[in-house]
mmCIF file of the C-alpha atoms, coordinates in Angstrom:
data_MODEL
# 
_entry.id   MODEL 
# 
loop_
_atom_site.group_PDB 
_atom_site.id 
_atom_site.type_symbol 
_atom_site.label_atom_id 
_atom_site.label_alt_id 
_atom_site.label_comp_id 
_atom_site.label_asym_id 
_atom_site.label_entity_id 
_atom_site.label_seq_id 
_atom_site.pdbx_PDB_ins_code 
_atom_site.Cartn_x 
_atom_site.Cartn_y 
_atom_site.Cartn_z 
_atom_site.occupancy 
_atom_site.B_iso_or_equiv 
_atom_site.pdbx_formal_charge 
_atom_site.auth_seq_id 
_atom_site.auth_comp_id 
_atom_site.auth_asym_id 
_atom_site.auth_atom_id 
_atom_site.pdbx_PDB_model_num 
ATOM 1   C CA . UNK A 1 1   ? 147.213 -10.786 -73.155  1.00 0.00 ? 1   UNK A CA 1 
ATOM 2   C CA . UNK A 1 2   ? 143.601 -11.796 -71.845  1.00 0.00 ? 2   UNK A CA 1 
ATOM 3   C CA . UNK A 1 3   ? 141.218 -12.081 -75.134  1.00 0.00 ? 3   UNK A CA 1 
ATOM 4   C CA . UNK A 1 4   ? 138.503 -9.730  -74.909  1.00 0.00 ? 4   UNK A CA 1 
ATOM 5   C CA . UNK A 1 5   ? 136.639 -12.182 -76.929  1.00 0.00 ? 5   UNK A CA 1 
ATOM 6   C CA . UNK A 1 6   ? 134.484 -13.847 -73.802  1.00 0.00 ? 6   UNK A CA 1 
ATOM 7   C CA . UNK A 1 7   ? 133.650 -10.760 -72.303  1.00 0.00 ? 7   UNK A CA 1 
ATOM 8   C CA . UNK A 1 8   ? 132.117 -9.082  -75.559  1.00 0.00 ? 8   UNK A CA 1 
ATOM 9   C CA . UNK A 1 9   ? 129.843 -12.507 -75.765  1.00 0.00 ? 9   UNK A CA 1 
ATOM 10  C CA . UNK A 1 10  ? 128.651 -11.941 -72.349  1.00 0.00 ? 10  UNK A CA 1 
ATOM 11  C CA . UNK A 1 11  ? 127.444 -8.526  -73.461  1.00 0.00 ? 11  UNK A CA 1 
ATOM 12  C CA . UNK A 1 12  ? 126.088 -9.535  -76.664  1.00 0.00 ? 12  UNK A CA 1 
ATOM 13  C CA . UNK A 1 13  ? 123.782 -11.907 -74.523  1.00 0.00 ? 13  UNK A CA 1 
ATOM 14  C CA . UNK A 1 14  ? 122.249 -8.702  -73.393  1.00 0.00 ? 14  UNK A CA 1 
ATOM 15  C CA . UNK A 1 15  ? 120.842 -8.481  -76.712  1.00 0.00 ? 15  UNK A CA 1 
ATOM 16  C CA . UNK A 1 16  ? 119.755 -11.766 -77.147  1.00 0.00 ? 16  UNK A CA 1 
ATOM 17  C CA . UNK A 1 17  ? 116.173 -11.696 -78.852  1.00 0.00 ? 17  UNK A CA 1 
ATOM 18  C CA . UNK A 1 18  ? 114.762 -14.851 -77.419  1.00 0.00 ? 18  UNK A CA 1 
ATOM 19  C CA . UNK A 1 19  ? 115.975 -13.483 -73.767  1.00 0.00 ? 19  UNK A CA 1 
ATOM 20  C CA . UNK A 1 20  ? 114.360 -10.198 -74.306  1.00 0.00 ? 20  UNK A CA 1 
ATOM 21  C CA . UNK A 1 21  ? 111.026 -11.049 -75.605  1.00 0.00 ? 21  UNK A CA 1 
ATOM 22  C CA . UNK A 1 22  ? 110.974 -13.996 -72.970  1.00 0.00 ? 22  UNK A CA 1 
ATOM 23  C CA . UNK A 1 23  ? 111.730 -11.483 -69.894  1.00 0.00 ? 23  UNK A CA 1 
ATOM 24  C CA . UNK A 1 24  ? 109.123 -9.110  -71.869  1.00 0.00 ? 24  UNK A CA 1 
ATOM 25  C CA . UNK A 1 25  ? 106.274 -11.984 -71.807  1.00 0.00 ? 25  UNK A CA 1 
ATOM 26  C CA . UNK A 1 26  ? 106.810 -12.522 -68.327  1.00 0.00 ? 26  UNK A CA 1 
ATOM 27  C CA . UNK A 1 27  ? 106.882 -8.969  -67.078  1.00 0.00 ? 27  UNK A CA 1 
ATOM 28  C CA . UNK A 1 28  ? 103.347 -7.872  -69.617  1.00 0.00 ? 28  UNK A CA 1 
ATOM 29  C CA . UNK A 1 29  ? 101.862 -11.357 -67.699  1.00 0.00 ? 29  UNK A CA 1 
ATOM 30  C CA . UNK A 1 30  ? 102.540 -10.110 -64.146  1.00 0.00 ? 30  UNK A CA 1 
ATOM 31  C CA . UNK A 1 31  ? 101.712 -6.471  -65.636  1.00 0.00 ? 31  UNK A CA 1 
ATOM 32  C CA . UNK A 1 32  ? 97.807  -8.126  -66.723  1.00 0.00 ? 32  UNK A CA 1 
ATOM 33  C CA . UNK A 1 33  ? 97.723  -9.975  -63.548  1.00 0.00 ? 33  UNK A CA 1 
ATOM 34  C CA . UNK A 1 34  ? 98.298  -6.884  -61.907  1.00 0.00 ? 34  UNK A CA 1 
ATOM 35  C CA . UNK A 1 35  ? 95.260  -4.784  -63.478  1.00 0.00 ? 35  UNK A CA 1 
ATOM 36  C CA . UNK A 1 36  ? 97.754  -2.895  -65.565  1.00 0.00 ? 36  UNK A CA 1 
ATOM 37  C CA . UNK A 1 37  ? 96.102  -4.402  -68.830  1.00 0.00 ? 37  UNK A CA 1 
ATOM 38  C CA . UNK A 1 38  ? 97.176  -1.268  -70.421  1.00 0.00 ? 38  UNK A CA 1 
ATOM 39  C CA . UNK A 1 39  ? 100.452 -1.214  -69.718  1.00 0.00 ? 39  UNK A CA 1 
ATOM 40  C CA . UNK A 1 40  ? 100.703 -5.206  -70.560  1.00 0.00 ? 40  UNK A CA 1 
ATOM 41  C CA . UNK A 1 41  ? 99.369  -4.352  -74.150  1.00 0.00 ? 41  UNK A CA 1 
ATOM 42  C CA . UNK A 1 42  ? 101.795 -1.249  -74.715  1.00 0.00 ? 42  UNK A CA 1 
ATOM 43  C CA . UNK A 1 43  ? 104.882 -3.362  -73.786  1.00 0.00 ? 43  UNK A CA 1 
ATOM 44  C CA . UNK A 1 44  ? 104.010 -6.456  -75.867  1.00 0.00 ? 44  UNK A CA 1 
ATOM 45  C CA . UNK A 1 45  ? 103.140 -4.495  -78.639  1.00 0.00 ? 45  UNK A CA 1 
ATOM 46  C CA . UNK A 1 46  ? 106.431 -2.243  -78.603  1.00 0.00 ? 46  UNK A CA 1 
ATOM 47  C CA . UNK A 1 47  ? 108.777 -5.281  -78.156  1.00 0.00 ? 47  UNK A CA 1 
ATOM 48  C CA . UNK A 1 48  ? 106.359 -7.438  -80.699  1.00 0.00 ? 48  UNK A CA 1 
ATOM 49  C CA . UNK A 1 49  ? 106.584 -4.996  -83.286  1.00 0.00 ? 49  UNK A CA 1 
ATOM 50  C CA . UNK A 1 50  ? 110.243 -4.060  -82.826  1.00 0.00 ? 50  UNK A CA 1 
ATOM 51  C CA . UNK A 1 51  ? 111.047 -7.668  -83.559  1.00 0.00 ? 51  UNK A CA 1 
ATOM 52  C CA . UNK A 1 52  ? 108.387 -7.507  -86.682  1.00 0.00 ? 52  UNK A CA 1 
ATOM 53  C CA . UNK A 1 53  ? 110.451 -5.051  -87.834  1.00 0.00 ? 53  UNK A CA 1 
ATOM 54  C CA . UNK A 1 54  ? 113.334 -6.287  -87.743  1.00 0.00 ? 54  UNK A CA 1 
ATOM 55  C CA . UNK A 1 55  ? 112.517 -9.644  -89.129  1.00 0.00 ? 55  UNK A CA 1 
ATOM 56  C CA . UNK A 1 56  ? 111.140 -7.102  -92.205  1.00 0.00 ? 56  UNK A CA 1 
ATOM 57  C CA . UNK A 1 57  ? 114.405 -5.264  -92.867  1.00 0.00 ? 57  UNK A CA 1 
ATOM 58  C CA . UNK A 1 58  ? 116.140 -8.287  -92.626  1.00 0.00 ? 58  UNK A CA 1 
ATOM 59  C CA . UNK A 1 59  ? 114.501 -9.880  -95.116  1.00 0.00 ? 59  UNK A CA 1 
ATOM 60  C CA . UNK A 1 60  ? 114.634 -7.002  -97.231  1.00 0.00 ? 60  UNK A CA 1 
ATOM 61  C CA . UNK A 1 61  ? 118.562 -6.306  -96.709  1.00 0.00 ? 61  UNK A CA 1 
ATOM 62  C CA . UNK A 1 62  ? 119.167 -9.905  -97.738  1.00 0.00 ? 62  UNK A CA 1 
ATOM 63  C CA . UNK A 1 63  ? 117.318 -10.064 -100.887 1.00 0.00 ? 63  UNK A CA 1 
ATOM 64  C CA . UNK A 1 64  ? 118.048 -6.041  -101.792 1.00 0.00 ? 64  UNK A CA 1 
ATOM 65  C CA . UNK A 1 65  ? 120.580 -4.796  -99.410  1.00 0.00 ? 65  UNK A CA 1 
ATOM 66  C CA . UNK A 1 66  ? 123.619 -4.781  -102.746 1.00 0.00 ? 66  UNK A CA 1 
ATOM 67  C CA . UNK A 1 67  ? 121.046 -2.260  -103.997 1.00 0.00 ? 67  UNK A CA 1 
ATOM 68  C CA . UNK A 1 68  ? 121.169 0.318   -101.228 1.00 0.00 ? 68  UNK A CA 1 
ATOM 69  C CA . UNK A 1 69  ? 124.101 2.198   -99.451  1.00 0.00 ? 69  UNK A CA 1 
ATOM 70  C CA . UNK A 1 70  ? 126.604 0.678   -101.197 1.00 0.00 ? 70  UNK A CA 1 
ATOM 71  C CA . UNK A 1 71  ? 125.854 -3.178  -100.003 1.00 0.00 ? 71  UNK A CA 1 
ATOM 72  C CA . UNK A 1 72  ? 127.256 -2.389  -96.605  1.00 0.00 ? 72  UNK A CA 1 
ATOM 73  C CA . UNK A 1 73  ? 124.593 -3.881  -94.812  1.00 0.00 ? 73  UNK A CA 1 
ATOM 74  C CA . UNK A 1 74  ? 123.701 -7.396  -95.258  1.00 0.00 ? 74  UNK A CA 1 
ATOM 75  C CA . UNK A 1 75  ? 121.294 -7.692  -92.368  1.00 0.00 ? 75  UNK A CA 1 
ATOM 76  C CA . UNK A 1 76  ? 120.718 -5.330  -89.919  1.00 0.00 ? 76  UNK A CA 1 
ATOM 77  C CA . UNK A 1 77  ? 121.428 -5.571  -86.068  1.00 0.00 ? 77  UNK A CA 1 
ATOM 78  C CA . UNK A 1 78  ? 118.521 -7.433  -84.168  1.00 0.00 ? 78  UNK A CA 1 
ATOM 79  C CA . UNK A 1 79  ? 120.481 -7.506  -80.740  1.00 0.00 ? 79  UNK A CA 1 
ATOM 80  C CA . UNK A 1 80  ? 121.206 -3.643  -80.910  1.00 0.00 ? 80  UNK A CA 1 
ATOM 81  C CA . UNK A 1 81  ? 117.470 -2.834  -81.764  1.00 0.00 ? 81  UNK A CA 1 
ATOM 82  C CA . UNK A 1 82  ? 115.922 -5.255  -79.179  1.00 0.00 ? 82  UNK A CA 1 
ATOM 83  C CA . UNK A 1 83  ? 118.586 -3.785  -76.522  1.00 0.00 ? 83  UNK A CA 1 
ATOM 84  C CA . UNK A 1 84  ? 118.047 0.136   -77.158  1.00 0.00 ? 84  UNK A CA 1 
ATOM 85  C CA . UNK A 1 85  ? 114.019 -0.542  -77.009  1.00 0.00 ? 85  UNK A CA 1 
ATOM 86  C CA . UNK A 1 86  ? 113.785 -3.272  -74.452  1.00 0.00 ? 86  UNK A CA 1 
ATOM 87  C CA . UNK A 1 87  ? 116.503 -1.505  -71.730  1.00 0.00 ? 87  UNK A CA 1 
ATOM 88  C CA . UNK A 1 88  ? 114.637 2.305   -72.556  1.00 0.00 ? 88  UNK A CA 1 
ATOM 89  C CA . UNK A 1 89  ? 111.414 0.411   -72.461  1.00 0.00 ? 89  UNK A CA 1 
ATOM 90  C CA . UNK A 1 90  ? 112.253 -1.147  -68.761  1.00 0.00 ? 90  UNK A CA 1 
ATOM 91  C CA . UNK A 1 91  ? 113.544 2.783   -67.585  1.00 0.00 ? 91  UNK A CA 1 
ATOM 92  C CA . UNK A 1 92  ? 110.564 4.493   -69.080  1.00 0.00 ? 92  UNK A CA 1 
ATOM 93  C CA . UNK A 1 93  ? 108.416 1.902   -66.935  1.00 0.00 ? 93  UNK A CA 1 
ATOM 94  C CA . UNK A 1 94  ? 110.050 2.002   -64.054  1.00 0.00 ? 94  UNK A CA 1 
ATOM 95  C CA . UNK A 1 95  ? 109.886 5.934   -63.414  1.00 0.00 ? 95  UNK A CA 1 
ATOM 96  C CA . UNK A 1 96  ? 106.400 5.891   -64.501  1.00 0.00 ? 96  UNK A CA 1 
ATOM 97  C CA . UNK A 1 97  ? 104.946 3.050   -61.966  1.00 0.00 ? 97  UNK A CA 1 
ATOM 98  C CA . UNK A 1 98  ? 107.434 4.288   -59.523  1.00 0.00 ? 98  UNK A CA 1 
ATOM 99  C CA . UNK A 1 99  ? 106.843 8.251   -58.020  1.00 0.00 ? 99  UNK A CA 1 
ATOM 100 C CA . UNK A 1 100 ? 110.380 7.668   -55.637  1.00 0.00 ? 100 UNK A CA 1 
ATOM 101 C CA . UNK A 1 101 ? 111.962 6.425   -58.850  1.00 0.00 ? 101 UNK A CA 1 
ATOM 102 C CA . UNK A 1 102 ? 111.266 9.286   -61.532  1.00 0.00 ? 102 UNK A CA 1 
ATOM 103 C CA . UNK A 1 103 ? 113.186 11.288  -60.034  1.00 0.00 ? 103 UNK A CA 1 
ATOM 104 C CA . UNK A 1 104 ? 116.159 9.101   -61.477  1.00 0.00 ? 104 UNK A CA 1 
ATOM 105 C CA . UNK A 1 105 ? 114.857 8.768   -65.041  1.00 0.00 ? 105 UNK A CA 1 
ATOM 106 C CA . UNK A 1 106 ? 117.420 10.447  -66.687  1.00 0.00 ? 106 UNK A CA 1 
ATOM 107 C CA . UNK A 1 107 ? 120.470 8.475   -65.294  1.00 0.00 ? 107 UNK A CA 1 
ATOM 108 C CA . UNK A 1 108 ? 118.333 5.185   -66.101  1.00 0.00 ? 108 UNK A CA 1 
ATOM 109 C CA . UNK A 1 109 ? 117.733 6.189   -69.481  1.00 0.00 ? 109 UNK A CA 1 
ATOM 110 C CA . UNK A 1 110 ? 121.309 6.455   -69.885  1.00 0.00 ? 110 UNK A CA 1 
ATOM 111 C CA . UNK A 1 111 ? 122.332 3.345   -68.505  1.00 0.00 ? 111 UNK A CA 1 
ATOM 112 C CA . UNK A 1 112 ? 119.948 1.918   -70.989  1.00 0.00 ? 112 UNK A CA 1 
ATOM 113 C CA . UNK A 1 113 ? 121.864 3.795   -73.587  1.00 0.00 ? 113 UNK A CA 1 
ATOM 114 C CA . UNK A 1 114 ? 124.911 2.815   -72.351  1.00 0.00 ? 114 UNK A CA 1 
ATOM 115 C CA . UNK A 1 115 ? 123.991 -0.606  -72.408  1.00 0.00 ? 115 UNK A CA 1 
ATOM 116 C CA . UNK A 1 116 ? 122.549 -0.917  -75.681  1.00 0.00 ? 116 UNK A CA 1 
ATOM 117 C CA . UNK A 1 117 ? 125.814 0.949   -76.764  1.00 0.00 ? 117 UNK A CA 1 
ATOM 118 C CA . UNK A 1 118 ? 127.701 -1.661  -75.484  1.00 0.00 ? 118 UNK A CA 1 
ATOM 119 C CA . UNK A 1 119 ? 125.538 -4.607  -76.937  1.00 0.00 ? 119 UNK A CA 1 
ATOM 120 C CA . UNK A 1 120 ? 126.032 -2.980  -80.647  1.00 0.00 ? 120 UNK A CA 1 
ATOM 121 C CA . UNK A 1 121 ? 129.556 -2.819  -79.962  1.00 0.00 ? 121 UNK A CA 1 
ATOM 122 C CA . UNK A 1 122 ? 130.298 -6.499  -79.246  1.00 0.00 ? 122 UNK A CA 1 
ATOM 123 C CA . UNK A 1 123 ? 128.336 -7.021  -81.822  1.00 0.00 ? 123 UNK A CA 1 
ATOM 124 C CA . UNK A 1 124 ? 131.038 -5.330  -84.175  1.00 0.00 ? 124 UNK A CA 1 
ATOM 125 C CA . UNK A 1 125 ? 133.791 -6.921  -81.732  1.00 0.00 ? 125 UNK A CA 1 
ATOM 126 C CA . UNK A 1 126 ? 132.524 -10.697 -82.695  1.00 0.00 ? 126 UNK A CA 1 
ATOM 127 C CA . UNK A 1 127 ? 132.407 -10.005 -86.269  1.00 0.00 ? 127 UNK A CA 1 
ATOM 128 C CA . UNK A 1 128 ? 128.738 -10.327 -86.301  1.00 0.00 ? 128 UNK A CA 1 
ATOM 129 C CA . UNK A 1 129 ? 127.644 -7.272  -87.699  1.00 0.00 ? 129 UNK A CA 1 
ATOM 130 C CA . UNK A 1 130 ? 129.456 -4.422  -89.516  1.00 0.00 ? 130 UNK A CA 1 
ATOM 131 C CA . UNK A 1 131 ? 128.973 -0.522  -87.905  1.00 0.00 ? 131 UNK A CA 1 
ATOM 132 C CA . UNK A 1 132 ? 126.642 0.381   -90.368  1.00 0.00 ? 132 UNK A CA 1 
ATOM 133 C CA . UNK A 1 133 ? 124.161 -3.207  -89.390  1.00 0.00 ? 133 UNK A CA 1 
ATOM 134 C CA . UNK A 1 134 ? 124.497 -1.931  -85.499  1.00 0.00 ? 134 UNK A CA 1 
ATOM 135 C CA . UNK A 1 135 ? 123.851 1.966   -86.332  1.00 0.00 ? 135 UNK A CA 1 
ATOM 136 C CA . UNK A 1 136 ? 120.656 0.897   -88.214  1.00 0.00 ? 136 UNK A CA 1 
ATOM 137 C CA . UNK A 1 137 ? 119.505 -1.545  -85.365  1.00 0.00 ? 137 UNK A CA 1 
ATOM 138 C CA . UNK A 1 138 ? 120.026 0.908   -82.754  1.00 0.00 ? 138 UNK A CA 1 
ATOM 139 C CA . UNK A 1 139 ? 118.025 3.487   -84.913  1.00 0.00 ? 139 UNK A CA 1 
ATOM 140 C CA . UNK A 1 140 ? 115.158 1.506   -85.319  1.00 0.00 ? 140 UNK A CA 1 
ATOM 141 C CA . UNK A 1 141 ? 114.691 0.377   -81.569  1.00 0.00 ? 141 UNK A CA 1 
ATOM 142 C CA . UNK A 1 142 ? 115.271 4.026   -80.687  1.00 0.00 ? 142 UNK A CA 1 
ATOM 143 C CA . UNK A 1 143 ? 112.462 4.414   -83.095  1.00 0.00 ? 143 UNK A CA 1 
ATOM 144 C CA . UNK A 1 144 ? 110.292 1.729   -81.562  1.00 0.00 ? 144 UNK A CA 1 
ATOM 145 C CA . UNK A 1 145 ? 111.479 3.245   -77.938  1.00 0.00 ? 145 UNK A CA 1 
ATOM 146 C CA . UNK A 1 146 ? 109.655 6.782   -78.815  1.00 0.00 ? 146 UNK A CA 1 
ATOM 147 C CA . UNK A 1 147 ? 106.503 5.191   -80.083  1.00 0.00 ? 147 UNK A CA 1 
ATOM 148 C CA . UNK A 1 148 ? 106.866 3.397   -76.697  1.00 0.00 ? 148 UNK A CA 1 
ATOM 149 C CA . UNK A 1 149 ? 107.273 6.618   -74.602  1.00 0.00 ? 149 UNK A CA 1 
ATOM 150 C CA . UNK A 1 150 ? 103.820 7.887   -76.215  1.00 0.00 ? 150 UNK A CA 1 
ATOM 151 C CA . UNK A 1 151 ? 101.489 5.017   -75.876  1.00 0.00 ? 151 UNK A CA 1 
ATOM 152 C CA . UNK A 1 152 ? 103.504 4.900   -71.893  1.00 0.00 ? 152 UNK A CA 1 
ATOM 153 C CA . UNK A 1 153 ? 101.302 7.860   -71.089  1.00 0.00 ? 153 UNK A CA 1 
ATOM 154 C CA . UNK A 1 154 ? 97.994  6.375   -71.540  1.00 0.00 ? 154 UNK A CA 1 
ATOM 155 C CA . UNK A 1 155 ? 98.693  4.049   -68.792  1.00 0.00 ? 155 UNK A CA 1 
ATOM 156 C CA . UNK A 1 156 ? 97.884  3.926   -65.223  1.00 0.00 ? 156 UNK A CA 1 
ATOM 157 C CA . UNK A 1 157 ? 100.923 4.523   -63.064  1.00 0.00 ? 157 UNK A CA 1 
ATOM 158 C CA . UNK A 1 158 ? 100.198 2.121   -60.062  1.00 0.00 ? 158 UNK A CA 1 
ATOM 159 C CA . UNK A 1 159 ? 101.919 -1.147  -59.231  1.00 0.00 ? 159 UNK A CA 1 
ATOM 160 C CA . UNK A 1 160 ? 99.962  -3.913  -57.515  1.00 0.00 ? 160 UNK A CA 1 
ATOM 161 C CA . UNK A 1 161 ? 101.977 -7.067  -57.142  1.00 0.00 ? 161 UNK A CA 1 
ATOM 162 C CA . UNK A 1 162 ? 99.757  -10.333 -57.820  1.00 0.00 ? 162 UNK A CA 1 
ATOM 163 C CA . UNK A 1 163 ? 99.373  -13.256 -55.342  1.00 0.00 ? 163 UNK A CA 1 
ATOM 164 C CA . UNK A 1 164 ? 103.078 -14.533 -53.932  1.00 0.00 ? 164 UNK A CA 1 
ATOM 165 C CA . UNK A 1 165 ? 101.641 -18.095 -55.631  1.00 0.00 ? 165 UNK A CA 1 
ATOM 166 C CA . UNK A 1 166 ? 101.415 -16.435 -58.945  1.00 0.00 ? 166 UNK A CA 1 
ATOM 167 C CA . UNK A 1 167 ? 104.962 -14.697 -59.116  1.00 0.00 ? 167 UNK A CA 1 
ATOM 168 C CA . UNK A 1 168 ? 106.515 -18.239 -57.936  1.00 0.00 ? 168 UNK A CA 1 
ATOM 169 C CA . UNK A 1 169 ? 104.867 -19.442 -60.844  1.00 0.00 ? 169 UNK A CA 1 
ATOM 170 C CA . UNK A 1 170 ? 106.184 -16.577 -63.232  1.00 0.00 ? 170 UNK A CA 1 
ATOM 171 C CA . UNK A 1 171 ? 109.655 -16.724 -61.452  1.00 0.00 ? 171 UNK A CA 1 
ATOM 172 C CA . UNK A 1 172 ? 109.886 -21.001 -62.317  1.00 0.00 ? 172 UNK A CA 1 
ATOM 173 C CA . UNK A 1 173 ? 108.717 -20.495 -65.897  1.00 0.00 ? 173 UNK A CA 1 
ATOM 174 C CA . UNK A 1 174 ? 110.952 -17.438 -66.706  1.00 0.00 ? 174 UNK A CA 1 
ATOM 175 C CA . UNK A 1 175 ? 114.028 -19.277 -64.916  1.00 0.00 ? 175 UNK A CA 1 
ATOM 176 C CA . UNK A 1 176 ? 113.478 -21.669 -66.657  1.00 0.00 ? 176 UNK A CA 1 
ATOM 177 C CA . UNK A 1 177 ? 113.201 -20.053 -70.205  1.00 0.00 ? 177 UNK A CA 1 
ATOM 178 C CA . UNK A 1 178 ? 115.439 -17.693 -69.481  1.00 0.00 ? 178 UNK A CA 1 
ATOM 179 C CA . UNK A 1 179 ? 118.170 -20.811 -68.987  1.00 0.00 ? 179 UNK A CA 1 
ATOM 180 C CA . UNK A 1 180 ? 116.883 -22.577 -71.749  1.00 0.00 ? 180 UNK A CA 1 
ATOM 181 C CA . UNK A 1 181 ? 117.967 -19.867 -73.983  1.00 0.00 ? 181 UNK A CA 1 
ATOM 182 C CA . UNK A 1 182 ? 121.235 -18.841 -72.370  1.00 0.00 ? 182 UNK A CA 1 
ATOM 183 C CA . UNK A 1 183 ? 123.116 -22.357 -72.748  1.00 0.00 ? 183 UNK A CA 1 
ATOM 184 C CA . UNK A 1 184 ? 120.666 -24.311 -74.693  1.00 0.00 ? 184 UNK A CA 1 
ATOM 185 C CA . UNK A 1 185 ? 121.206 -23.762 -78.808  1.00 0.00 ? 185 UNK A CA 1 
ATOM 186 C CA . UNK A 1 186 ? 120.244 -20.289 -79.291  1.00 0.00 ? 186 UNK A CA 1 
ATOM 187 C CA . UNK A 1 187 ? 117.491 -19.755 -81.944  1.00 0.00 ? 187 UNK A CA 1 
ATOM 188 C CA . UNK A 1 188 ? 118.194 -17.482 -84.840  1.00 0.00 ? 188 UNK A CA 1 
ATOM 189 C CA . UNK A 1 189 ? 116.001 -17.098 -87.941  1.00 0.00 ? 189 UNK A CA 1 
ATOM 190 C CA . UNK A 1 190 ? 119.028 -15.324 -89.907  1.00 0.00 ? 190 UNK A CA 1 
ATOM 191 C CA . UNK A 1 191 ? 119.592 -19.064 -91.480  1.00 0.00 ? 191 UNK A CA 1 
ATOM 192 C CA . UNK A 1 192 ? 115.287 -18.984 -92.623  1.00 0.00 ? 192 UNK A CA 1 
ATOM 193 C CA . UNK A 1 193 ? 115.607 -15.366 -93.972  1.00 0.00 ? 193 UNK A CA 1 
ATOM 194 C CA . UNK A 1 194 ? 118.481 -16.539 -96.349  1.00 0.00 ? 194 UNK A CA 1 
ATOM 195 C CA . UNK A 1 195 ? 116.639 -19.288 -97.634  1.00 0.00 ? 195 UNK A CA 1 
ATOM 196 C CA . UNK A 1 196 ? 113.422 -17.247 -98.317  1.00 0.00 ? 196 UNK A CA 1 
ATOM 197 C CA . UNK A 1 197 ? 115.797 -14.500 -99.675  1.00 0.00 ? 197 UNK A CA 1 
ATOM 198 C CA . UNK A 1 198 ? 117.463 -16.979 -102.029 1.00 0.00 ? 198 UNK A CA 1 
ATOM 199 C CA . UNK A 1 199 ? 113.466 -18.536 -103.178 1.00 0.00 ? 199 UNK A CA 1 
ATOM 200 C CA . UNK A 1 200 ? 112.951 -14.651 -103.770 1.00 0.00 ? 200 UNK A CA 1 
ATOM 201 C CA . UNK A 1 201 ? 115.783 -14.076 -105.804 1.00 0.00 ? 201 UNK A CA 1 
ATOM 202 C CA . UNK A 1 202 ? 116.344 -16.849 -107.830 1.00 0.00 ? 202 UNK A CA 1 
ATOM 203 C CA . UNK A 1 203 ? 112.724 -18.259 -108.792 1.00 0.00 ? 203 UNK A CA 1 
ATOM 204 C CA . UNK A 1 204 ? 110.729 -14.750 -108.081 1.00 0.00 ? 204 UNK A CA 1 
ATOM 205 C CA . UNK A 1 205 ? 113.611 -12.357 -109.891 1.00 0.00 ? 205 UNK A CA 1 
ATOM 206 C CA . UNK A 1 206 ? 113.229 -9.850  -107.190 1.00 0.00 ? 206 UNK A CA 1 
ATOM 207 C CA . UNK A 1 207 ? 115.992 -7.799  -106.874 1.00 0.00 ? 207 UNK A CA 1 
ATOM 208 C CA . UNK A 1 208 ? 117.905 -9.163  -109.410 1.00 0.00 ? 208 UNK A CA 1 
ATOM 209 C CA . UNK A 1 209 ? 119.501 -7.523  -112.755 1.00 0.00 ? 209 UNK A CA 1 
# 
């Protein structure tokens, strides 16, 4: 029988953080470069503050979580949240710079679904996260995907692509990020948020009998 076991890491790479925000910093810089200032600010803030978040409740789960529903989750899902707001995000912004392409919002929006579905999932698959830590990551970057939607409409919808020189640029840089972070050491700061945890717990008291 052919493990499953690869397949569910190639999705959970959808949901890699690093990735996301990396493909995010590229877009919101060809976004300013473009005169869509607007738009550049609404997408870095979404995706900044999604990952604020997260780093927030993780923290929190790890020093409190055994207080609240029943110590199930230890740290919530960063690759489910990132994936439901970043995928929605990229739908959302296509339909509204594109007139042709609105028209097929709805199916996008549910391929982003799908596909942040999917990321949660492996997530359970690889023993990563329980369904509870996935369930809560997907609600908070639907969360961050609505507050998205609504700052989306104060934004020009026009696209003008920068100079070809510029988008070579962007295209070396990101490829070169972007491969960095796929088979380089992946960066995680689960293993800093237990150690803080641990200082809170055991020299601070919090959350402790």
């Amino acid at each position: 029988m052919i493990s499953a076991f690869p397949l569910a890491m190639a999705v959970t790479n959808f949901g890699e953080s690093v990735v996301l925000l990396t493909t995010t910093f590229a877009v919101s810089t060809w976004f300013w470069l473009s005169h869509q200032r607007r738009l550049a600010v609404v997408c870095l803030l979404a995706i900044g503050g999604c990952a604020v978040t997260m780093i927030a409740l993780k923290l929190t789960f790890l020093t409190c979580g055994h207080l609240v529903l029943g110590g199930t989750v230890h740290t919530p899902s960063g690759h489910s949240s990132m994936a439901a707001l970043f995928y929605g995000a990229a739908a959302l912004t296509v339909g509204h710079l594109s007139p042709s392409a609105d028209r097929y919002r709805l199916p996008m929006l549910g391929a982003a679904f799908l596909l942040a579905l999917l990321v949660g999932l492996s997530r359970v698959y690889i023993h990563a996260h329980s369904p509870q830590e996935v369930v809560l990551g997907l609600l908070i970057g639907f969360c961050w995907l609505i507050g998205f939607a609504w700052l989306l409409r104060f934004t020009h919808a026009s696209a003008v692509m920068p100079p070809v020189a510029v988008l070579c640029l962007l295209a070396v840089l990101y490829g070169g990020l972007l491969t960095f972070t796929m088979f380089g050491r992946h960066m995680s700061v689960e293993g800093r948020l237990w150690h803080i945890s641990q200082v809170l717990q055991v020299r601070w008291g919090v959350c402790t009998p």
